[in-house]
N, C-alpha and C positions, 0 to 999 in steps of 0.2 A: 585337030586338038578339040576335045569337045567341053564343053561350057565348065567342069569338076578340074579338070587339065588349065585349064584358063585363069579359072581362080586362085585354084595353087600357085601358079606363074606369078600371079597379080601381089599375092601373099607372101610371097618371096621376096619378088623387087621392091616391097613396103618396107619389110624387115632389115635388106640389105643394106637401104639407103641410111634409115637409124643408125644401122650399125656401123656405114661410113661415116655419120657424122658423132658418133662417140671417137671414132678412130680419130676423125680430124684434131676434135679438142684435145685430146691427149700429145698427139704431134707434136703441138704449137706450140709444149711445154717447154721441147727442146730449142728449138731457133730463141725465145723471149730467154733463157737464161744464157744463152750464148753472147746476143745480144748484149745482156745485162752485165756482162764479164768483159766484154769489151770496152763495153762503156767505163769500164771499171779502171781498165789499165789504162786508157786513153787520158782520163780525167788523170790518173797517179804519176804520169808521165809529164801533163800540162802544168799540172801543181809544182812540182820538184824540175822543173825546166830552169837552168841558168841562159838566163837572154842578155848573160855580159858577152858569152864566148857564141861571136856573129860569125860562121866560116860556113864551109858548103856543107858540113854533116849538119849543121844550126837551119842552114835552107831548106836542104833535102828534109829534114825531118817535118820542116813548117810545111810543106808541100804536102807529104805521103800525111801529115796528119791532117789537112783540110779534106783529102779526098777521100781518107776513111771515114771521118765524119760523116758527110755529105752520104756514100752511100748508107751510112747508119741509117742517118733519117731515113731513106728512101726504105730500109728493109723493114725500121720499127712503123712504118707505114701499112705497108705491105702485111706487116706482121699484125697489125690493129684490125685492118680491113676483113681480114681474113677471120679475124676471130669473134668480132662482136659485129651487130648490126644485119642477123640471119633470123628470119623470122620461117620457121618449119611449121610444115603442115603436119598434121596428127588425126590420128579417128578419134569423131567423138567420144565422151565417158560412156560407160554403162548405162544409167541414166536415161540418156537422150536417145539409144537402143531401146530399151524399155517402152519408151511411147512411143517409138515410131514403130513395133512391135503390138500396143497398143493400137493404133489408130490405124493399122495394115487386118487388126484382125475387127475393128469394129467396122469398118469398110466394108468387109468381104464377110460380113457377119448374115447377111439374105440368104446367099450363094448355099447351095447344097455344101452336106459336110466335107465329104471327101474332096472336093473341090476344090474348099473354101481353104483347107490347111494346106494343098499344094498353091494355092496363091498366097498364101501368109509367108509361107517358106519361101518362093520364088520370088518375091516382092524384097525380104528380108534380105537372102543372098544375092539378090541381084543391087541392093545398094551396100550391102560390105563391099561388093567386088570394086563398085562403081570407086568410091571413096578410097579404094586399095589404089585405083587409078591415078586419083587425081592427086593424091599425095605423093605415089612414089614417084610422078613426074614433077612435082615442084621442089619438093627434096632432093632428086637427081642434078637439078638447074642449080639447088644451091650449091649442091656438095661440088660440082664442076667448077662453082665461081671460088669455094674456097682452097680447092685444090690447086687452084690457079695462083689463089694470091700465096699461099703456103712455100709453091713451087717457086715465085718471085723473093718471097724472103729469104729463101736459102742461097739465090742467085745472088742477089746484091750482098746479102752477110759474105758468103765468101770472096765478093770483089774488099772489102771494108777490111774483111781480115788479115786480107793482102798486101794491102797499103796501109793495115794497123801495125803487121811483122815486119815491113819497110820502114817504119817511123821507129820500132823500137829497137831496131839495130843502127839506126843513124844515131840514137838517143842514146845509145850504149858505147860505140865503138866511138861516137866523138865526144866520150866524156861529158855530158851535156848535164847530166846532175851534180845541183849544185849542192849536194851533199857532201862530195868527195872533194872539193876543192874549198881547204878552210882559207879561211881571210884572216889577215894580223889585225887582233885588239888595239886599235890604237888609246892610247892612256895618256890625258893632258893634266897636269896639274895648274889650277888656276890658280890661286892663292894659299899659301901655307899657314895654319892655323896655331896663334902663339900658345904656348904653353900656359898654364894657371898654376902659380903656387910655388913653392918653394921646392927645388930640386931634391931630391933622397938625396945627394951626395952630402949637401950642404946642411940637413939636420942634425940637432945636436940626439947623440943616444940617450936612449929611455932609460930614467933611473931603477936601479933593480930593484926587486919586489920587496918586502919587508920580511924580516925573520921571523921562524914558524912560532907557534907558542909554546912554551917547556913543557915539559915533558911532566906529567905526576905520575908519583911514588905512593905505591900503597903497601903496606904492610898488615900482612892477615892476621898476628900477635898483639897488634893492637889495635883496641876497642876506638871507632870511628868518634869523632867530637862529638859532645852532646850537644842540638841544637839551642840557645839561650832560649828561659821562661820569658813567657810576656808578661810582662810587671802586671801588677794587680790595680786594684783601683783603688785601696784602701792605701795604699804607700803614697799618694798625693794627699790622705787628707781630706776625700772626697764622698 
């Protein structure tokens, strides 16, 4: 494999490892809401638990639910581990190519021409490759450790889920929601509260309303009253 064959390799295994850890974060999406569903029914279960009705479905269930729990944690662990707390290697920006570009051609700036551009080039390629190295072997280390813990989250979820599907048929078939089983109101009368006032039976009826007012008569043949003059002022003498 000659040194053009090498780099390629090198550029590949760079690429791949990025690309297994876009893969990984995406995975993770699945087990955390699975998780988060469990957690879900577990608490709706604990919530609406009747702890009057003590019998072996009421045990059994307290059981298969401690140890769903228990491996929860151990998977929302697993599941935490796996996802945050990864610090990846990367190739420098552009940038920092640029002058190390720079300072490879102010270096070999003596050196005859033809020369000096196959050591610019060689100098260049020869720390891409380097850098293609040292990355995709610490990216390989991480994407192993998260792969790991990925592979343990799903192990322990499905022990949890197991003895989560155990609690909710104890919780079911032994009647254990205390929804379904109503309780009698009991209803105490403390003191009876006397009545105020005078019974309806015992009042006397209301006198009836007073009669309408007659009725007026008008006749169109004849001419309405004339309103009296107002006396003058001279008829006093004044």
């Amino acid at each position: 494999m000659d040194n053009q064959a090498r780099f390629d390799f090198y550029e590949k295994l760079y690429f791949h490892e990025m690309e297994a850890r876009e893969q990984m974060t995406t995975r993770l999406q699945i087990p955390l809401a699975l998780l988060i569903s469990t957690i879900g029914m577990l608490g709706f279960m604990a919530q609406n638990l009747d702890r009057g009705r003590v019998n072996g479905w009421y045990y059994g269930f307290e059981t298969a639910f401690l140890i769903a729990a228990l491996f929860i944690l151990v998977s929302g662990w697993y599941c935490v581990k796996s996802a945050w707390g990864h610090e990846y290697a990367v190739l420098p920006v552009a940038t920092a190519w640029h002058t190390y570009h720079a300072d490879c051609t102010a270096l070999y700036a003596s050196q005859p021409r033809k020369q000096r551009t196959k050591l610019i080039c060689g100098a260049l390629k020869n720390a891409v490759r380097e850098k293609y190295v040292e990355c995709a072997t610490v990216n390989a280390s991480i994407n192993e450790t998260r792969s790991f813990g990925y592979h343990m989250t799903i192990k322990y979820f499905v022990i949890s889920a197991t003895f989560g599907f155990a609690a909710f048929l104890c919780y079911f078939f032994g009647e254990l929601d205390k929804s379904i089983h109503a309780k009698p109101t009991e209803i105490s009368v403390v003191s009876s509260v006397p009545m105020k006032g005078v019974p309806m039976a015992t009042r006397p009826a209301p006198p009836p309303p007073p009669p309408a007012p007659p009725t007026r008569h008008v006749r169109d043949d004849r001419k309405p009253a004339q309103p009296p003059k107002p006396p003058t002022r001279g008829a006093h003498g004044d």
